[in-house]
Every structure is written in structure tokens, then in C-alpha cells.
C-alpha positions as CSV (number, residue, x, y, z in Angstrom):
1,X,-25.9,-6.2,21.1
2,X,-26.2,-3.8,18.0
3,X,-23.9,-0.9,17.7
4,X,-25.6,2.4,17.6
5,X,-25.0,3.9,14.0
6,X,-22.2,6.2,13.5
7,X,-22.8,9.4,11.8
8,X,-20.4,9.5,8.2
9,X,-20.7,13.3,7.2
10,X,-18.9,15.4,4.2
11,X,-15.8,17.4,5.7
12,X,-15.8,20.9,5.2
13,X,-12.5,22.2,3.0
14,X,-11.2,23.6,6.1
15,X,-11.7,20.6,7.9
16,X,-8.8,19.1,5.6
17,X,-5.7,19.4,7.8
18,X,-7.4,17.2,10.3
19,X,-8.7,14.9,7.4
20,X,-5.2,14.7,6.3
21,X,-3.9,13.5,9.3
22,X,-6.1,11.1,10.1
23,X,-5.1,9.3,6.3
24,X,-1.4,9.7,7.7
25,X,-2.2,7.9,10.7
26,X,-4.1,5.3,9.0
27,X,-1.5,4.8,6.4
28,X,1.8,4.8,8.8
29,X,2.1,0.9,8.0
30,X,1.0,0.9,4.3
31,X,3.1,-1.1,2.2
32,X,3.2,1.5,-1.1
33,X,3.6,4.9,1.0
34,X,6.3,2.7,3.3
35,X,8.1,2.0,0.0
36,X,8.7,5.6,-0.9
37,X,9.4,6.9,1.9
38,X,11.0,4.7,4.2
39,X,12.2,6.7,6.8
40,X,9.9,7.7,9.4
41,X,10.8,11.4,8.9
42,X,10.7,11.3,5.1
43,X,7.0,9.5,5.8
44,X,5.8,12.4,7.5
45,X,6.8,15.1,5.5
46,X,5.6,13.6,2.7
47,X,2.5,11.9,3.1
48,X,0.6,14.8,3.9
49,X,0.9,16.6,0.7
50,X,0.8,13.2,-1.5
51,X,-2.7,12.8,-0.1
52,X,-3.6,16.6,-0.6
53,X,-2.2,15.8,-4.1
54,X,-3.8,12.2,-4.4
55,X,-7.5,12.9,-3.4
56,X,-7.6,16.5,-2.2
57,X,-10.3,17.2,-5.2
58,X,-13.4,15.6,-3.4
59,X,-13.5,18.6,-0.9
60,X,-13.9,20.5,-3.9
61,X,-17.5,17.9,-4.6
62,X,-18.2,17.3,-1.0
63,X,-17.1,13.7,-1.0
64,X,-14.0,13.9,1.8
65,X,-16.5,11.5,4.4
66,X,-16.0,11.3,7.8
67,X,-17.2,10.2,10.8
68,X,-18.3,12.7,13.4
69,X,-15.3,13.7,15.2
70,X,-12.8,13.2,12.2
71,X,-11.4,9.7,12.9
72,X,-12.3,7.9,10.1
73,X,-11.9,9.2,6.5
74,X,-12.7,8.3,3.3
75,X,-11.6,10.5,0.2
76,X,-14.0,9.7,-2.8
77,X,-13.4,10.8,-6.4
78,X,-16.9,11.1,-8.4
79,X,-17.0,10.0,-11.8
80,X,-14.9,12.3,-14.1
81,X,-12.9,13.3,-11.4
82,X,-9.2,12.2,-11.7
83,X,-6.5,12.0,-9.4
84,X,-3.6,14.5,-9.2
85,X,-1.4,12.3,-11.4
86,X,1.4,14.4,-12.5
87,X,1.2,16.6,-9.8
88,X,1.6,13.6,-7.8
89,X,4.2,12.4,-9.7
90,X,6.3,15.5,-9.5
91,X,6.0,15.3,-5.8
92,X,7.6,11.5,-5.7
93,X,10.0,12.5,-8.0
94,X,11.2,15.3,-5.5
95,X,10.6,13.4,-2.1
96,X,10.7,9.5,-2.7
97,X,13.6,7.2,-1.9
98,X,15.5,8.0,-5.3
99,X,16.1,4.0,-5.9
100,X,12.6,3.1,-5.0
101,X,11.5,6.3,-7.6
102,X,11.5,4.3,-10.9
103,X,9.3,1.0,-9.3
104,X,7.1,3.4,-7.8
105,X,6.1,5.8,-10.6
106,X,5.6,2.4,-12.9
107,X,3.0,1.2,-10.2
108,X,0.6,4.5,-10.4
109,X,1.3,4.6,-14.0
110,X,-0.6,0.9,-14.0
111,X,-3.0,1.7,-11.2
112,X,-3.8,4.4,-14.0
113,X,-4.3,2.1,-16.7
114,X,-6.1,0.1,-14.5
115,X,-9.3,2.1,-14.1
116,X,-12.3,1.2,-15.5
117,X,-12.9,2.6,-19.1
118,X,-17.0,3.7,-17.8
119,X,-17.5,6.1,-15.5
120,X,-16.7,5.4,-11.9
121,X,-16.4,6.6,-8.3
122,X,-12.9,6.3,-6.9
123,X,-11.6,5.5,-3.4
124,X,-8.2,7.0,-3.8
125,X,-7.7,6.7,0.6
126,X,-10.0,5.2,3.8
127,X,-8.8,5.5,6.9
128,X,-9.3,4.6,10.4
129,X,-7.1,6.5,13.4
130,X,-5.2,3.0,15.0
131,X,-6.7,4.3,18.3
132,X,-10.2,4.6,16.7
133,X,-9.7,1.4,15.1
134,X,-12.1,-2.2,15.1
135,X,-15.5,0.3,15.8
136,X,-17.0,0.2,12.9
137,X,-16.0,3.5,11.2
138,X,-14.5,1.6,7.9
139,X,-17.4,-0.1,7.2
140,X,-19.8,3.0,8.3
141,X,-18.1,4.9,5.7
142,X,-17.6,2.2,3.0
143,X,-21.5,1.8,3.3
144,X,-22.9,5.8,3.1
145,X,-20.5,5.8,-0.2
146,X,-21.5,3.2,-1.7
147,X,-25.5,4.0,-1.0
148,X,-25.2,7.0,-2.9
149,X,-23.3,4.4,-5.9
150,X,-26.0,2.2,-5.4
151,X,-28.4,5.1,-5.8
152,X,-26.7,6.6,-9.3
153,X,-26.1,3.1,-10.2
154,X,-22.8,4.0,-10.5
155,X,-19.3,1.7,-10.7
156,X,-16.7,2.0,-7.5
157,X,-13.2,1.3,-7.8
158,X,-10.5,1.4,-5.8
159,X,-7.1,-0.5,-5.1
160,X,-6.4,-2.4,-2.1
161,X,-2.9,-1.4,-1.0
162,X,-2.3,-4.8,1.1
163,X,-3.7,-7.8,0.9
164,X,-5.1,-8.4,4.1
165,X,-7.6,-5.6,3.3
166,X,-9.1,-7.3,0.3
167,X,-11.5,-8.7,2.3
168,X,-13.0,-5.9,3.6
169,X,-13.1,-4.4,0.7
170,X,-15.1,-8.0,-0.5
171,X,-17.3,-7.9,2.7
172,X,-18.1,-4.9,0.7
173,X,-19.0,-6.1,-3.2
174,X,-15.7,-5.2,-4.5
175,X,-13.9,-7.6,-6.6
176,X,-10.4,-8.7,-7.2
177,X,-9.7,-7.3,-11.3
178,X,-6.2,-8.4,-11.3
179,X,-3.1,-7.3,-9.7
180,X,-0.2,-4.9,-10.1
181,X,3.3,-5.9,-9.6
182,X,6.5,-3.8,-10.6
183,X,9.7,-4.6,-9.9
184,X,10.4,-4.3,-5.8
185,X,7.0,-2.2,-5.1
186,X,4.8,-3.6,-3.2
187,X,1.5,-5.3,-4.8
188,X,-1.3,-3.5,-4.9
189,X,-4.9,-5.1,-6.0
190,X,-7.6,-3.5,-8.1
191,X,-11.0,-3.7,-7.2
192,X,-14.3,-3.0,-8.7
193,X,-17.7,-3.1,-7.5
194,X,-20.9,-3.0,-9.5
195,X,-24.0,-1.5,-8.5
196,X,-26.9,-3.4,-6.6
């Protein structure tokens, strides 16, 4: 039996608390965010305004999508877009686990470096609620994205933040481009996709 489609959508800028905590559910087991802040307390504090500082710019270009009822997210950078990098930066400084600080600010400097050189679409965050989870949202939203890259024959990149999503993200086009290992932080794999 085929599942109905599920409707993927562009949140509205005040739609962005709600966006934000769906990303901090999704991301309560990620290995990087786990690393900085360790402590379940210091997790929660934090992550919201490292994603509002991460990928908070595509509700500026309409490109937070979401599925209809918010629990699934993904925040999409267009091309020419950049991060929040020293914003973000500022923030770990002030709120990560200060022995964990030097690792982790050497792993975004590389995931930095690590962007293509052409321009490219970014996946900064995708997220699925754990109680919405294994219905499809992730790869609803992963495919209305990457229609409209598909459309401006445009590059995607993102980086896989554990390994046992890299094959979703494969299931998907992208492809491994190398990986990033500094000191104790976790891995973390760049991927790029080309246009079909």
C-alpha cells in the first residue's frame, strides 16, 4: 500500500519557535550538539539558539520546510547564503563544555572549509520529532528541496552528523566527499549532491 503524500510547506518566520523545537527534538541524540553540551540542561538551553544562529536565515528566503503540522523540518541555505559562523562561534564559546570548546570550534572551522567552492544549497539541520518518526517526513522533505535543486540545476551540500544517516542522505544522491575528524569531536561526513 502507497502512502498518501505528505504536504512539505515553507514555515512562516513566526512559525520559528515551533520549527526550533522540533530540530531540538530531532537532534537530542546527535553526536556533535551531544559533544558541546553534554549535560541535558546545558543541551536545552543551548540548542535552541545554536540553530536560530546555525540556519535561522532561510526564514528570511522562505526555505525553513516543513511538513504540515510542524513535525518535520528542514532548514535550507540558498546559494550565497552563509551560515551564522561567528555568531555561532561566539555562542559556543559562551555555552559549550569549555574542554570540548577547542575540538569543537576546529570541526566548524573545517565543515567551513569544506563547502563547495560553486554555488550551492545548504542543509545546515533536518529533523524528524522521535514520535513523528519512520513516516516518511525525512524523505518528503529531502525530495521537495531537492526538486527545486534539480530545477535550478543547482549543487546541495550538507554534512551528515552520524554515520548511520549517510545512507539516507545516499538514498538521496548525496555523496560521501571526505570526512572531518578533530581531536575528540565526533566525525562528521560531507556530502554533495549534483543535479539530475
Amino acid at each position: 500500500m502507497t502512502r498518501p503524500a505528505l504536504e512539505i510547506r515553507s514555515a512562516a518566520p513566526d512559525e520559528m519557535p515551533r520549527v526550533v523545537s522540533t530540530i531540538v527534538a530531532a537532534f537530542v541524540a546527535d553526536p556533535p550538539a551531544r559533544f558541546a553540551w553534554p549535560s541535558a540542561h546545558d543541551y536545552l538551553q543551548a540548542m535552541p539558539v545554536a540553530t536560530r544562529e546555525f540556519a535561522g536565515a532561510c526564514f528570511e528566503h522562505g526555505t525553513a520546510y516543513a511538513s504540515a503540522d510542524l513535525s518535520g523540518v528542514a532548514l535550507w541555505l540558498p546559494p550565497g547564503v552563509a551560515p551564522g559562523g561567528e555568531r555561532l562561534a561566539t555562542m559556543f564559546r559562551e555555552t559549550a563544555k569549555p574542554e570540548h570548546l577547542d575540538d569543537l570550534l576546529a570541526a566548524f572551522a573545517r565543515m567551513e572549509q569544506c563547502h563547495p567552492s560553486e554555488p550551492h544549497w545548504y542543509l545546515p539541520q533536518i529533523g524528524v520529532d522521535p514520535s513523528a518518526q519512520g513516516r516518511g517526513i525525512g524523505a518528503a522533505l529531502m525530495r521537495h528541496a531537492l526538486a527545486r535543486c534539480d530545477r535550478e540545476q543547482a549543487v546541495a551540500y550538507l554534512e551528515a552528523s552520524k554515520p548511520d544517516n549517510v545512507p539516507f542522505y545516499a538514498q538521496h544522491g548525496f555523496e560521501a566527499v571526505g570526512e572531518i575528524r578533530v581531536g575528540r569531536a565526533p566525525p562528521v561526513t560531507p556530502m554533495l549532491r549534483r543535479p539530475r
